[in-house]
N, C-alpha and C positions, 0 to 999 in steps of 0.2 A: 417380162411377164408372159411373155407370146408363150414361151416356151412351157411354163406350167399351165396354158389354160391348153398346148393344143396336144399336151400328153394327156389331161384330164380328159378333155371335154372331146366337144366335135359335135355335130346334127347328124343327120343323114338316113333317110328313109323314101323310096318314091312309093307312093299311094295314091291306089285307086280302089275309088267303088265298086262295088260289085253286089249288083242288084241280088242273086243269088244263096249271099249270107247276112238277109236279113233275121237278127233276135229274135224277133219277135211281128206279127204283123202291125203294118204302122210305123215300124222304128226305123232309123235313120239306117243304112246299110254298114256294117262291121268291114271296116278299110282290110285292103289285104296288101299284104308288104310284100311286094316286086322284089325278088332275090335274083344277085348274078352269083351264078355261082360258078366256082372253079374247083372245090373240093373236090368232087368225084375224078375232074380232071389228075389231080396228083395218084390218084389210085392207081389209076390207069396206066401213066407213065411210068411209076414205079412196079408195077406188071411186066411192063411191056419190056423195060432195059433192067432185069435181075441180072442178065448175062454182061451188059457193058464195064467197061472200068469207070471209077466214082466221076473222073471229067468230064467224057461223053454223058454221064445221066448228067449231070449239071445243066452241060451243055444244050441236054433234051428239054429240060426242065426253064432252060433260058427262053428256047425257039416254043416251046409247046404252050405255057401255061405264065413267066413272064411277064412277055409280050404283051399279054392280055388285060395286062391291069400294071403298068408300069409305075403307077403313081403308088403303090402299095411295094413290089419287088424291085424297083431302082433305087438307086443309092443314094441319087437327087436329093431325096427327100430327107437324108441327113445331112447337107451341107456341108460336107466335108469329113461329117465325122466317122464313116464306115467307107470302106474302100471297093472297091468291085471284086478285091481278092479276098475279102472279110467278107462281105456280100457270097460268092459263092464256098467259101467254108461252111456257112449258113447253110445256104442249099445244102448242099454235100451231107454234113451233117443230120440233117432236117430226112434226107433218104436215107442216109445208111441206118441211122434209128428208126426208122417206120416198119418193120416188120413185126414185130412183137405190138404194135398198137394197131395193125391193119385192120383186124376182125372188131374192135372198139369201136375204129371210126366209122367203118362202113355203118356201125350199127346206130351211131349218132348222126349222119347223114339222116336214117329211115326216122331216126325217130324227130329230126330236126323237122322233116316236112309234116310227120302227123299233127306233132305239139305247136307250130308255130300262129295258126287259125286260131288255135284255141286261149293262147295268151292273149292274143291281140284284141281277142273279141272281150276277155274278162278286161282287161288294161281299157278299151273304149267304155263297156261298164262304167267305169269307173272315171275317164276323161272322154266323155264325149264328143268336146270337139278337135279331138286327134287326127289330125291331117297333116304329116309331118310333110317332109320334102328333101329330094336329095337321090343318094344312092345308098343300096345295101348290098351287101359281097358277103359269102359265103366261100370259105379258101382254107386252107393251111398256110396257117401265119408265120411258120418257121419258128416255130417257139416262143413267138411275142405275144399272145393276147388270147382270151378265151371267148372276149366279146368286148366291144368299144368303140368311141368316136374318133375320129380321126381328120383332120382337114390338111390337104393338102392342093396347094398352089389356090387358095381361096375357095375351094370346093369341100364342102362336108361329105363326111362316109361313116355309115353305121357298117359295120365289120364285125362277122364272128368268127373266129378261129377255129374250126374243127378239133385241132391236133389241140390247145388250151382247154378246150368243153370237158375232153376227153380224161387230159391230167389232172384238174380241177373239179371236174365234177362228178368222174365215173359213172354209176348210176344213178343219182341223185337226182330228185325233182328239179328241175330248173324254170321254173315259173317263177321264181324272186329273180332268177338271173335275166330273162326274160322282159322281167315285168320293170326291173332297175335299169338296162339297156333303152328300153321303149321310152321311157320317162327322159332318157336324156333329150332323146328327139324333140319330146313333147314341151320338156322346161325353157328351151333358147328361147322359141318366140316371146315371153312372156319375159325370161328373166334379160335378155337382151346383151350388149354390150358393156363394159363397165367402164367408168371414165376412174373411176379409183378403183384398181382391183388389188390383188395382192393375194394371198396365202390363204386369204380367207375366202377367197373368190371361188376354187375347188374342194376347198373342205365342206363349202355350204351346196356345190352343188354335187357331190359324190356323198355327204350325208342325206339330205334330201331326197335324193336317190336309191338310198338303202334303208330310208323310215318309212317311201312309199309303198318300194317292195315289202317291208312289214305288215305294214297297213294293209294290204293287198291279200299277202299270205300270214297271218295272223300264227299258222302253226309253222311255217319255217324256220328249220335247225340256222344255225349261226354257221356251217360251213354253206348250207343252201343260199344263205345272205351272205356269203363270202366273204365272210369277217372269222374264219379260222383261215386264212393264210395270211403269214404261216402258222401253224398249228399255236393254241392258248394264245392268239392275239390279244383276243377279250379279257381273258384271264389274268394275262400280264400287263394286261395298259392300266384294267382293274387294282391291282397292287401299284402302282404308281402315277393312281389316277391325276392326285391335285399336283405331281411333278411334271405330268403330262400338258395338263391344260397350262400350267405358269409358262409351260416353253413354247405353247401355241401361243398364248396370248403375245407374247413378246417379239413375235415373228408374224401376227396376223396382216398389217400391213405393208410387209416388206412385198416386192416385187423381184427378191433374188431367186433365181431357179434352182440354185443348191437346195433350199429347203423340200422340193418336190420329191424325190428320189426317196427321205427317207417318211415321207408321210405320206404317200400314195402309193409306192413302188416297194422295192424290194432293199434300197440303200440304208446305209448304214451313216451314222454320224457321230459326235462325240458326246451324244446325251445318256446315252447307254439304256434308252429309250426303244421299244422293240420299233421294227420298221412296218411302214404300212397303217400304223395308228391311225393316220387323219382319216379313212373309212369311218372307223367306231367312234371318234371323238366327234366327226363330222354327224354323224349317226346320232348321239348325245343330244347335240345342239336342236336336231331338229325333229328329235321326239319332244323335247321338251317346248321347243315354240308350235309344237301340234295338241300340247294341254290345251292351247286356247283356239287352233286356230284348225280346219280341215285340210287333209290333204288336196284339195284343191284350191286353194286359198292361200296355204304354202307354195302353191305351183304357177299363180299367177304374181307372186312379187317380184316386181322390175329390180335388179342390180341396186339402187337404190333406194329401196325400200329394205332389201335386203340384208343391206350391209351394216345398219346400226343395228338391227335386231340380233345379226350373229357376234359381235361385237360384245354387245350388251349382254349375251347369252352365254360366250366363252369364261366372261369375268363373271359372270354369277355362280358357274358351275366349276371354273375353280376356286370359290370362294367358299362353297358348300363343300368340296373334295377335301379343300384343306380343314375348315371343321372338322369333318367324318375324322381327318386322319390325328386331330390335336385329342378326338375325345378318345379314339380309342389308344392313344398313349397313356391318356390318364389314367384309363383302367387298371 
């Protein structure tokens, strides 16, 4: 189960106060999220070695940039399963594409540091007592991530991918990406560890996560809520919604990490089921336990509070799905 909660999930944020951006006079001061960043870093490198052969940039790219965060760019961290000669393919690859997306990222760097104040301060809005803990990195991911948690050797990291922002979101508001990233930080304390976890453990909380960012941004598009990738997600989980939720429910318990890949990521399986689902199903689940309940209220339930109500809530929605889908045969 490690292995599906530490693809999903993760903490990671250091904050501090800062007297300076208080809302309002009186209010409590609006945290500001301490970024290491290395992004700008890869700009540069790749600047700097146009003229080298692709192993020495690699090689720059080992010694330069790295080095500097090795729990993120070592292989370590897959146990075996990517090799150091995969590993720099990765690099390699990662620079020989960056020039056609150079003038993008720079442009998403500038506008990473205008917009980032400004999320943090509407998301405290909204959870005031957001104090998260940890670290946050700003990098080129090598094609892994656009933004996410990440724990590695027992330490949380909140991570955005520059070069993901970039493919993902072009120019697109990202204040639900934003506001759905922040939330993770904010959710651990409260939802905690689970002594029964399972399948349902990251569906409830990457749903949750994208009903706040709604709640939050009431007018975001469904690629802004990053529920179009890949493109007609919604659309097509929509057509086979109650075949959907029967193969969730049947899987909610289990603790096999095969299920993760094709309900969070980008895998395939033999449901014929589009990949990536558990977003929007997870999404489902917990618009519908916010009919009764505030996104704050959703945000402080412990693992065990949690888990009968998504439980309770997957079998109810596909029980209506299936309905929908028996009346309109009779039609």
């Amino acid at each position: 189960m490690q292995g599906i909660r530490v693809a999903m999930l993760g903490l990671a944020a250091l904050v501090a106060a800062a007297a300076d951006n208080l809302p309002q006079r009186g209010a409590q001061p609006v945290p500001v999220l301490e970024v290491k960043k290395l992004a700008r870093q890869f700009v540069d490198l790749w600047d700097a070695s146009k003229d080298l052969p692709s192993e020495q940039r690699v090689a720059r790219f080992k010694t330069d940039i790295a080095v500097r965060f090795p729990e993120f760019y070592g292989v370590e961290r897959y146990a075996g399963a990517v090799t150091e000669a995969e590993q720099d393919k990765r690099i390699a690859n990662a620079i020989e594409k960056f020039g056609p997306l150079r003038e993008a990222y720079l442009a998403k760097l500038t506008q990473f540091d205008q917009d980032l104040p400004r999320h943090i301060a509407s998301f405290t809005a909204a959870f005031p007592d957001y104090r998260p803990s940890g670290e946050t990195w700003l990098l080129h991911s090598l094609g892994e991530m656009d933004g996410g948690t990440r724990e590695f050797k027992g330490k949380q990291y909140l991570i955005f991918g520059v070069d993901g922002m970039v493919r993902y979101h072009g120019t697109s508001n990202e204040a639900a990406f934003f506001h759905h990233e922040l939330f993770h930080t904010y959710h651990q304390k409260s939802f905690g560890d689970c002594a029964q976890s399972g399948v349902w453990e990251p569906l409830w909380i990457e749903g949750l996560a994208v009903h706040v960012s709604k709640v939050l941004n009431p007018d975001a598009s469904l690629k802004e809520m990053l529920l179009d990738m890949p493109e007609g997600l919604v659309a097509r989980t929509d057509e086979k919604l109650a075949a959907s939720f029967a193969q969730l429910e049947s899987i909610l318990a289990s603790t096999d990490v095969k299920y993760a890949a094709p309900l969070f990521q980008f895998g395939k399986d033999d449901t014929g089921l589009i990949p990536r689902r558990g977003y929007y199903l997870g999404y489902l689940v917990a618009r519908e336990l916010g009919k009764t309940r505030d996104i704050q209220a959703l945000g402080k339930l412990s693992c065990e509070e949690a888990r009968p109500l998504v439980f309770a809530t997957v079998h109810q929605l596909r029980l209506e799905a299936e309905q929908r889908q028996a009346a309109g045969k009779a039609q």
